[in-house]
N, C-alpha and C positions, 0 to 999 in steps of 0.2 A: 707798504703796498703789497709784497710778495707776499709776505704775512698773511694779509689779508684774503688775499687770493689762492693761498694754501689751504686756509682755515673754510673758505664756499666750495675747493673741492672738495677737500675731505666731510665737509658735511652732507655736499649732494652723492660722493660714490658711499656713505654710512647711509642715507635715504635710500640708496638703490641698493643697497644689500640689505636692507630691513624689508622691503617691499618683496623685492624674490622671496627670505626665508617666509615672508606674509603667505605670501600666493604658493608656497612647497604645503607649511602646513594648513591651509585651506584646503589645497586637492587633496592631502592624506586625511580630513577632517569629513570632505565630499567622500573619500573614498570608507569610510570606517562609516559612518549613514548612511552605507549605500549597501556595505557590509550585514549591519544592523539589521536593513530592511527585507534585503534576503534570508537573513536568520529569522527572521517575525513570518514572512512567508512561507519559512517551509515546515516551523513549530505550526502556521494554520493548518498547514496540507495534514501535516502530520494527525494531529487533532481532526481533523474532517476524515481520514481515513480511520480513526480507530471509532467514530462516531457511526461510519459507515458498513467498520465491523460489529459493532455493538447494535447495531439494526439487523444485519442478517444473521447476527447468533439469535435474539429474539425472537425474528417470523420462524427461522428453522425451529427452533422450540415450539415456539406455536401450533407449527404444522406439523410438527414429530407427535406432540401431543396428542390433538386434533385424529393423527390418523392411527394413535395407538388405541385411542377409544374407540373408532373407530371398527378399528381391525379386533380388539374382544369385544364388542358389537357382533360383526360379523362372524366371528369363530362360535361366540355362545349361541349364536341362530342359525350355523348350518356347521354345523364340526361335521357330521356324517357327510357331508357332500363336500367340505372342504378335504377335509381325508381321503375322500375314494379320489378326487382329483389330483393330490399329491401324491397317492400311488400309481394313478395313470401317467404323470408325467416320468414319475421312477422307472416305473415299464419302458415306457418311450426312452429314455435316458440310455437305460442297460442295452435297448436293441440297439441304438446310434451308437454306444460304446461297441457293442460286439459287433455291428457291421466293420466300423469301421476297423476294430482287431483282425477280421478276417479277411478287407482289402489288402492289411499290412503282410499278412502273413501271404497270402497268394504272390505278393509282389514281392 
């Protein structure tokens, strides 16, 4: 009879230590899927951001493009007036430089 009653503990405390190691490797099984899942999410982000860089290097081209035709456009129909105005602004420039060398120097 002792026997007996040896043999239903030790099979019910081998049930309860088969069932904790159960339920350790489930939460590490939940935790490694959960692992996973934030690796898949941030491979999306990662992916969405370089899709997102691959979109503005495109329109930038587009529009670099766009305004380089543009601008020899503009240069081959007014070079003479775009000239006199880059040397109006150089004028302007060299007076802003030498006023302000001559506040420097006063002070």
């Amino acid at each position: 009879m002792q026997r007996l009653e040896m043999i239903k503990y030790s099979s019910v405390l081998l049930f309860i230590i088969i069932t904790i190691i159960n339920i350790i490797i489930g939460f590490l099984l939940l935790l490694l899927l959960l692992l996973l899942l934030l690796l898949l999410l941030l491979l999306l982000l990662l992916l969405l951001l370089l899709l997102l860089l691959l979109l503005f290097i495109i329109i930038t081209y587009h529009l670099l493009s766009i305004t380089y035709y543009y601008l020899n456009y503009f240069l081959f129909i007014n070079k003479i007036k775009l000239l006199t105005f880059i040397k109006n602004i150089q004028v302007v420039l060299c007076f802003v430089f030498l006023l302000t060398l001559s506040n420097k120097c006063t002070i």
